[in-house]
KELUM-107936 format. One record per residue (C-alpha): residue in three letters; x, y, z. Coordinates in steps of 0.05 Angstrom, whole numbers. Example, Ala and Ser with C-alpha at 12.3 -4.5 7.8 and 13.67 -1.06 7.14 Angstrom:
REM KELUM-107936
ALA|246|-90|156
SER|273|-21|143
***
This chain:
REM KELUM-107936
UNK|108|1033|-1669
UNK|167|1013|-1635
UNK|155|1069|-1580
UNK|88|1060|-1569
UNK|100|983|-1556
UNK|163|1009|-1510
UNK|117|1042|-1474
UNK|64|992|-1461
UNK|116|944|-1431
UNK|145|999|-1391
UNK|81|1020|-1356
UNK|58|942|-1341
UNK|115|939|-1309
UNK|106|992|-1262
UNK|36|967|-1241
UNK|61|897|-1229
UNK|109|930|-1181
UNK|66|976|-1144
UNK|15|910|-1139
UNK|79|875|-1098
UNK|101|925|-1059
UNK|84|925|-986
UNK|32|976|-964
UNK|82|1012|-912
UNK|140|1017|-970
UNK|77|1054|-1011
UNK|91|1112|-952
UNK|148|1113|-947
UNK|154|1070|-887
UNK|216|1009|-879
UNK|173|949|-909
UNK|163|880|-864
UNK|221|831|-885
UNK|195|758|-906
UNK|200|697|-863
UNK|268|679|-886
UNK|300|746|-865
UNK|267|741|-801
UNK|297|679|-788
UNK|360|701|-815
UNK|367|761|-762
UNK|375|718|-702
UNK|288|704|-675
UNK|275|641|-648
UNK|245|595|-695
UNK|200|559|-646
UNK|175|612|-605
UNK|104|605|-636
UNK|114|528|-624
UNK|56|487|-586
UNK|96|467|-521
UNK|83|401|-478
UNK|50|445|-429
UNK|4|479|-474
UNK|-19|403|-499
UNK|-40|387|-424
UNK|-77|449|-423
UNK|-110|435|-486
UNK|-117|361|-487
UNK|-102|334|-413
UNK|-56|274|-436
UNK|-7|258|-500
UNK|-35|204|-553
UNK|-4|180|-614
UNK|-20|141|-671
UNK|-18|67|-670
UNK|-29|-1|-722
UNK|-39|-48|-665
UNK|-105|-62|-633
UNK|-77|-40|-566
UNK|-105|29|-553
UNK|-65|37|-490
UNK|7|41|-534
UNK|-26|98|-567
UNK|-18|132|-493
UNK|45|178|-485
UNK|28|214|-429
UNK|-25|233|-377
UNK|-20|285|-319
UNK|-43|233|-270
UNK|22|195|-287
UNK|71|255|-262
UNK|20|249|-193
UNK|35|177|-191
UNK|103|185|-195
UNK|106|234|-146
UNK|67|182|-103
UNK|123|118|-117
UNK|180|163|-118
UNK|177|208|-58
UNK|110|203|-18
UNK|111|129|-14
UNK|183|116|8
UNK|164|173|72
UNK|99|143|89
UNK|111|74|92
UNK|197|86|123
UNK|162|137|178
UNK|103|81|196
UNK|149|32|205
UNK|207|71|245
UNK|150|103|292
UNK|124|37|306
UNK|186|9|317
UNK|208|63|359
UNK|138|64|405
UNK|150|-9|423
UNK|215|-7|449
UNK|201|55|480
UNK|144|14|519
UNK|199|-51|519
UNK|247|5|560
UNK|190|26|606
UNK|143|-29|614
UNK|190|-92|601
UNK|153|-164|596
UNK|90|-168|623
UNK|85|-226|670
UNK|30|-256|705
UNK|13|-229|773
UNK|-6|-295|806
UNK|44|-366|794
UNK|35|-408|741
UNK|-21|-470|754
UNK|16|-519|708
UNK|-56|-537|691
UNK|-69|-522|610
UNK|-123|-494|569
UNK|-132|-507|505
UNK|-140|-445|469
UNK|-132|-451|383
UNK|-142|-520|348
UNK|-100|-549|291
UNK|-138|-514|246
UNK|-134|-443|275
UNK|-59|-454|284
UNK|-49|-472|213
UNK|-84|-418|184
UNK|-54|-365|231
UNK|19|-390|205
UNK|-6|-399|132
UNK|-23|-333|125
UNK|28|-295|177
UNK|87|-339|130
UNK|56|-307|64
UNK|48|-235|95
UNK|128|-237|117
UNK|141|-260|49
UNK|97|-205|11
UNK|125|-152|62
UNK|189|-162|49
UNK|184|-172|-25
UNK|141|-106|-23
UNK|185|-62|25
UNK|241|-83|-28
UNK|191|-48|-84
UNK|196|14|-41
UNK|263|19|-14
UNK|314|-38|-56
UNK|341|8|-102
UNK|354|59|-48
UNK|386|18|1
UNK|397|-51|-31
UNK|423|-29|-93
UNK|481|2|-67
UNK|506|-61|-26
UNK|499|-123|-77
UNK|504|-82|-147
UNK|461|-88|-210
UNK|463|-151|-220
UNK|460|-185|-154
UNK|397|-140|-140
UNK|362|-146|-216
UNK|370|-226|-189
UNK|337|-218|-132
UNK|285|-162|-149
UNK|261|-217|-199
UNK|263|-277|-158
UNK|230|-227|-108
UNK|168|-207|-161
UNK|151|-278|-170
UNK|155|-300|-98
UNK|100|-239|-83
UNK|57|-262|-139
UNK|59|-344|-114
UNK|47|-323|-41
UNK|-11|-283|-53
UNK|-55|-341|-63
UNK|-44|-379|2
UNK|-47|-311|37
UNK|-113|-295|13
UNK|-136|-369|27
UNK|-113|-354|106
UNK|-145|-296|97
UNK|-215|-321|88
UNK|-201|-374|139
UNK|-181|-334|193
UNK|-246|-296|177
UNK|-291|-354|179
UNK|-263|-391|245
UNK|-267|-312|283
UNK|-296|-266|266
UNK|-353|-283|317
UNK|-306|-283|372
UNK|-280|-220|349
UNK|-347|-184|339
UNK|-344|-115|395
UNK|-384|-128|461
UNK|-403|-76|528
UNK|-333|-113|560
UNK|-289|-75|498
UNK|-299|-1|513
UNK|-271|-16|593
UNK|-209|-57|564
UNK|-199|1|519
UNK|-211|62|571
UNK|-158|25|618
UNK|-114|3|557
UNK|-108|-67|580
UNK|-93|-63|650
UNK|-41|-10|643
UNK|-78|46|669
UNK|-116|12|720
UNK|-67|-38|741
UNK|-115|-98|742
UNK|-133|-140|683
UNK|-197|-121|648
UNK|-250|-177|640
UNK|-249|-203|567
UNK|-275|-265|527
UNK|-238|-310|479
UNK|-209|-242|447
UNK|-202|-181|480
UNK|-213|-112|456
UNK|-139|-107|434
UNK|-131|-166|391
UNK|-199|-151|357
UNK|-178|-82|336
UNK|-116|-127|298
UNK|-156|-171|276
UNK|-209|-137|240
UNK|-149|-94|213
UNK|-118|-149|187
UNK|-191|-177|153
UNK|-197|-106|122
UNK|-130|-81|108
UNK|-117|-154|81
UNK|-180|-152|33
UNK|-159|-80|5
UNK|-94|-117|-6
UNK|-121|-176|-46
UNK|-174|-129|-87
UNK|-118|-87|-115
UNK|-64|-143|-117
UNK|-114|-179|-158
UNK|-126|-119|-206
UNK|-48|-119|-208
UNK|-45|-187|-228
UNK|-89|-182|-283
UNK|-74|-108|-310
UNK|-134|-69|-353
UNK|-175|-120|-348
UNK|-225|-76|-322
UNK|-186|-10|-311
UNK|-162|43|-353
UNK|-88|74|-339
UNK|-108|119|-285
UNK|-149|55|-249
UNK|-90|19|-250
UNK|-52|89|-210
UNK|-101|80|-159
UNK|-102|9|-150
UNK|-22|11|-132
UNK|-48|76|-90
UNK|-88|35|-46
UNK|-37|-34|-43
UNK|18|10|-24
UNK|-18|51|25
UNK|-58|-7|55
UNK|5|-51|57
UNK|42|8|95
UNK|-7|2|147
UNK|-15|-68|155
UNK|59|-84|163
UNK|61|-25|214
UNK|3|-61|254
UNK|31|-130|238
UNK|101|-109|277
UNK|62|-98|337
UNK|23|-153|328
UNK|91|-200|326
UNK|122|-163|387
UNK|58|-169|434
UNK|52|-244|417
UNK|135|-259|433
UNK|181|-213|466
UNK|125|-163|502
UNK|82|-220|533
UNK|109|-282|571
UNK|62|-344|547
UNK|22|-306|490
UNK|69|-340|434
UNK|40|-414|477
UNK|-30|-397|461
UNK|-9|-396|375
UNK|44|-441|377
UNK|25|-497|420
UNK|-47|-486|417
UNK|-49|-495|502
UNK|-35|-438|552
UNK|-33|-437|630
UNK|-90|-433|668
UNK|-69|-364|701
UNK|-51|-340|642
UNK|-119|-352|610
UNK|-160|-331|668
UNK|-118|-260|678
UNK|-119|-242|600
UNK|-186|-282|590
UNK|-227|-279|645
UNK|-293|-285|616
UNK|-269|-331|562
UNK|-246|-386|617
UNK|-306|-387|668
UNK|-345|-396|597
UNK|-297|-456|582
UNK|-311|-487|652
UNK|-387|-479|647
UNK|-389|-517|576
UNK|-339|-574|614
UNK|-375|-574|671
UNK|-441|-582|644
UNK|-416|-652|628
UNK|-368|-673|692
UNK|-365|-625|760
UNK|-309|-665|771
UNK|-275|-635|702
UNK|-229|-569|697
UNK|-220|-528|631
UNK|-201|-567|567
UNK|-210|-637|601
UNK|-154|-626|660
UNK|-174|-649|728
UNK|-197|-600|768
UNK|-159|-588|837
***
């Protein structure tokens, strides 16, 4: 009885172990070692691991899990973030450093060449008035806010590359600070200027048949003679109405900035900085020129802003069309009258 029971237990055995045994070990073959040994024999754990790449393949962007009713914190990471860095790190430093070094550059080239221009004919002593108080107040309103948000901006861009260095960490955390809430105070009265420059000319700086001549002969410069031209000539519009539309792009996205996800996603906000930074580039480029034309480049042009009056052969060589309209409004009330209420002799 003993045997036979033996037995039994002996052959269950045996079919247990032939039911574990791996399929290859069955033929003889070496049979697959477990996990464990695997690991044990030097592979790579992770190699089978889902990598960060893989994730932006699948998904497009990193998310976590959050307890706080701010869905953006759930955001890890997004491909258009690396693009945006790209953008702030290296593209935007180049763009705006090489607009502002060529413009730089061009004008004293033309300084070297061309020097001041001067009027041909002598000076009248006789005066014109040509901006109001109001004019002149918004022009310096919103020229003393764009200096500011230049500067403050260009120190976005470039501090920590060439600012840094010079005061140390502190001195420029400091500033960079001081510097952030200086651009965010100033952008108010610069967008008030804005508007008012807008309302008090942008009739006198709509394009007329006059424009495409002053342009063709750049001025005078290729011709030699002064192009006719009313209250603003064909130059001084093309600033203008870059300053109305570069300026607006400025305040749409500053205002965006300013008030963060209020309507935009993460990737809105990337493009709003795209178009403040690129916009701003431009404008400070323009604004350069602007500043040199109106003080070193022409003799009398800073009189016209920052008296309000300029000379009479001034006027009527930059402003020909402008003046002989003057006189016909003044002399429709007194012959006996010049421009802006001077005698005439």
């Amino acid at each position: 009885m003993s045997q036979r029971l033996g037995r039994h237990l002996l052959t269950t055995l045996v079919l247990i172990g032939a039911l574990n045994c791996p399929a290859g070990a069955q033929h003889g073959q070496d049979p697959v070692p477990p996990a464990s040994t695997a690991r044990a024999s030097g592979a790579n754990p992770t190699e089978q691991a889902v990598t960060e790449q893989r994730l932006f393949q699948q998904q497009r962007k990193l998310e976590g899990r959050i307890s706080i009713p701010d869905y953006k914190a759930a955001l890890l990471e997004q491909p258009q973030g690396r693009s945006y860095q790209f953008f702030h790190e290296r593209l935007l430093p180049w763009l705006m450093g090489a607009l502002i070094v060529a413009m730089v550059a061009g004008l004293a080239l033309f300084f070297v060449m061309r020097g001041r221009i001067r009027t041909q004919a002598p000076q009248t002593g006789i005066k014109i008035k040509r901006f109001n108080v109001l004019e002149r107040t918004a022009h310096w309103m919103t020229a003393t806010c764009f200096i500011v948000l230049a500067l403050t901006g260009i120190n976005y861009v470039f501090g920590k590359r060439l600012l840094f260095p010079l005061i140390g960490p502190d001195a420029f955390a400091a500033f960079s600070q001081w510097s952030k809430f200086a651009h965010t105070a100033v952008a108010w009265p610069f967008m008030l200027g804005l508007l008012m420059m807008a309302v008090l000319w942008v009739r006198g700086n709509l394009p007329d048949r006059h424009d495409w001549r002053w342009l063709r002969e750049f001025g005078g410069f290729a011709s030699g003679t002064h192009p006719p031209a009313g209250r603003f000539n064909a130059g001084q519009k093309l600033i203008f109405w870059s300053v109305i539309i570069f300026g607006l792009a400025l305040s749409v996205t500053g205002i965006i900035m300013l008030f963060p996800f209020w309507t935009l996603d993460i990737n809105g906000m990337q493009w709003a900085q795209y178009g403040h930074a690129s916009a701003a580039s431009i404008l400070i480029a323009v604004i350069i020129a602007h500043i040199y034309i109106g003080t070193l480049g022409m003799v009398g042009a800073y009189d016209a802003i920052g008296r309000g009056e300029v000379d009479l052969t001034w006027a009527r060589e930059h402003h020909s069309l402008w003046v002989e309209q003057q006189q016909r409004v003044i002399r429709g009330h007194d012959d006996s009258v010049g421009p802006a209420g001077v005698p005439a002799e």
